[in-house]
N, C-alpha and C positions, 0 to 999 in steps of 0.2 A: 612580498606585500601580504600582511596579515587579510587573515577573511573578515568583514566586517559583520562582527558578532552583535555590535548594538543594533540593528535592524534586523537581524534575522529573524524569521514570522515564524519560525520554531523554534526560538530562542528557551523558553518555558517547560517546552516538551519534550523535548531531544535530549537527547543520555547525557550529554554535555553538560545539562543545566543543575546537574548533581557538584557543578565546579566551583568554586568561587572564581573571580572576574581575573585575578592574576595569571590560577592556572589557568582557565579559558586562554588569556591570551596566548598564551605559552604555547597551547593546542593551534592555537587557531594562526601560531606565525607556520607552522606546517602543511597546513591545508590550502588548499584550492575554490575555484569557485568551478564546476561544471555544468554546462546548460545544454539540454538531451530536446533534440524537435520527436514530434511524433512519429513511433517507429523505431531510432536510432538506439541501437543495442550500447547498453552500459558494458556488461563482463557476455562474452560466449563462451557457451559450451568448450573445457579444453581449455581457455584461456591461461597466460601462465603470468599475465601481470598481477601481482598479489594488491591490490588496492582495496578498499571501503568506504562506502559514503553514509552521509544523511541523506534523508531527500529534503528538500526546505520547499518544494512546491512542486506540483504536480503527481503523475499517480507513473508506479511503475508495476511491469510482469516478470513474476520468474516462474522460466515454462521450460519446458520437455521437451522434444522433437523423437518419435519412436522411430525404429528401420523402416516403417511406412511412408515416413514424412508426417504423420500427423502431429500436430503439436496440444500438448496438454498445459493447462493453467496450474500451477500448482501451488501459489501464492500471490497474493498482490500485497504491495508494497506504499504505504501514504505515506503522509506529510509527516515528517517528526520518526519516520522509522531509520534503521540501520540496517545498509547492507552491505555485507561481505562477512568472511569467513578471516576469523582473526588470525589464524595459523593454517590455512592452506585455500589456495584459489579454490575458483568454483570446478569441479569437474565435469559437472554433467549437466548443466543449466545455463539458461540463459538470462539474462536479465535487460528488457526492453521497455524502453518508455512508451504509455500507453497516451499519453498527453505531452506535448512540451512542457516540459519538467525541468528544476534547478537542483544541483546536489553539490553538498560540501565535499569533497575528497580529497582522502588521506590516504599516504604508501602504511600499506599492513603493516611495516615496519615501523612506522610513526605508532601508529595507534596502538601496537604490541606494547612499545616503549610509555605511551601515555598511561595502559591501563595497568602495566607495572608499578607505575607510579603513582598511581591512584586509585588503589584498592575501590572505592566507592564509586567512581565510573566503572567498573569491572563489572559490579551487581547491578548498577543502571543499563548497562548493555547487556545483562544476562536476564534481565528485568521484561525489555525490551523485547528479547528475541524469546522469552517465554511469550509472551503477548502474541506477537506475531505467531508464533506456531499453533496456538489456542486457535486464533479468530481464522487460521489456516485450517486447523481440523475442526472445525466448526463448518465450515462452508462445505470439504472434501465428504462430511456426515450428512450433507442431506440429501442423499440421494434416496433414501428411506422416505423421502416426505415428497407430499405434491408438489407441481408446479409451482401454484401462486406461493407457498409456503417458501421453497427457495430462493423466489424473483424478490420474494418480498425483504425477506433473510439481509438479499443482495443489497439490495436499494438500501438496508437502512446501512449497512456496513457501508458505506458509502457517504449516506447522509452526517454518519458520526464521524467519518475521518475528516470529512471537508468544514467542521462544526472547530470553533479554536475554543471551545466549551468541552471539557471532559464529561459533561453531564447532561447534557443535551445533543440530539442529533438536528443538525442543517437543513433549514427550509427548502433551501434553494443551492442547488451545486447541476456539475455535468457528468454526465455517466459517461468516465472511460473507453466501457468497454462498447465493442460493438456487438452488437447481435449473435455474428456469429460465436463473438467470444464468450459471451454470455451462456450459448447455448451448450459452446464447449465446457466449461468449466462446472455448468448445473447438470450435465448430462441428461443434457432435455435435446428436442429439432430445434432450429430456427423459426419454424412456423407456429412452434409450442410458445416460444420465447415470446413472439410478436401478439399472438393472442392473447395470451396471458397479461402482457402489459397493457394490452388495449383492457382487458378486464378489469384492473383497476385503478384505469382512468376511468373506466364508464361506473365505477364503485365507487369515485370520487376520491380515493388514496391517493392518485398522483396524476399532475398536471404533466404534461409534455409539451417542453417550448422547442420549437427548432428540431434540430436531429438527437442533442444530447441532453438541453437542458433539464431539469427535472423539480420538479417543486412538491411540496408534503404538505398539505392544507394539513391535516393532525398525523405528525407522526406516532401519536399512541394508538391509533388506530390501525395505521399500518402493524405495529408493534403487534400487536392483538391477532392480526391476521398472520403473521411470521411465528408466531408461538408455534409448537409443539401442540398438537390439535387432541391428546390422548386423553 
């Protein structure tokens, strides 16, 4: 059963959309539909199934685990991204959904074959994975910067992937992560993390609905406060 490409909510964005509708379908009679609850590991560490997906909804982690047990964030992963490794499984990571999340996947051997075939999916998935490693060494750079600078950094990378606007970041989405992962990943406490966000709710940058929600009365002002302060 082919994936159903005419409703897909990453239809636009996703490496795929470099296709016209034939080849799409062509793609899209090999792939799957995968739906990940929160928590449930996509690829582990070692893993030897060679596969790769989109995500079409929800947020995902690809993290670390050291000889101590501690686990490091070392990317995350939105709507409209691509993961897997085109020619060899993941070795040394893992990747877990951070939200009940939906992904298109495909056997690496599909997708080898697809982007053989189409030189110009090859540079949208290389396009992509440039992307992704940017907004990755973007995040792993601030530890050079204060608290609020990084929390804030976070928030709006967040606000922009959950926005189906490439030019605007999103009023209103749910923060992923939790606290502690937040704290992990900024290389901040937990209690720095918590403060910190209570500070700009009480600065009026950001609403807190519930436990995750999150709203942006002006994200250009969050913007302003996430800058590079030099």
């Amino acid at each position: 059963m082919s994936l159903p490409c005419a409703g897909c909510p990453v239809r636009d964005r996703a490496a795929c959309a470099v296709l016209d509708d034939a080849e799409r379908a062509a793609l899209a009679r090999a792939g799957r539909i995968r739906r990940l609850t929160r928590g449930e590991t996509l690829f582990a560490a070692g893993d030897d199934a060679a596969a790769c997906a989109t995500l079409l909804s929800g947020a995902l982690k690809v993290a670390a685990t050291d000889a101590a047990g501690t686990e490091r964030i070392l990317a995350l992963v939105h709507p409209a991204g691509f993961i897997g490794e085109l020619f060899a499984p993941f070795p040394h990571h893992d990747v877990v959904a951070l939200t009940d999340s939906e992904l298109c996947v495909f056997a690496q051997r599909d997708m080898s074959q697809a982007v053989a075939r189409h030189p110009r999916l090859a540079e949208a998935l290389l396009r992509r994975s440039q992307e992704d490693l940017h907004h990755s060494r973007e995040l792993l750079a601030l530890s050079g910067r204060s608290a609020v600078e990084r929390l804030a950094t976070l928030i709006l990378r967040f606000a922009e992937a959950a926005s189906t606007s490439p030019c605007h970041a999103s009023r209103q989405f749910d923060l992923p992560l939790t606290r502690g992962e937040i704290a992990g990943m900024l290389g901040l406490t937990i209690e720095t993390v918590s403060r910190t966000l209570t500070r700009l709710e009480r600065d009026g940058l950001v609403v807190r609905h519930g436990a995750r929600g999150i709203v942006l009365p002006d994200p250009a002002r969050l913007r302003q406060v996430a800058a590079p302060s030099d």
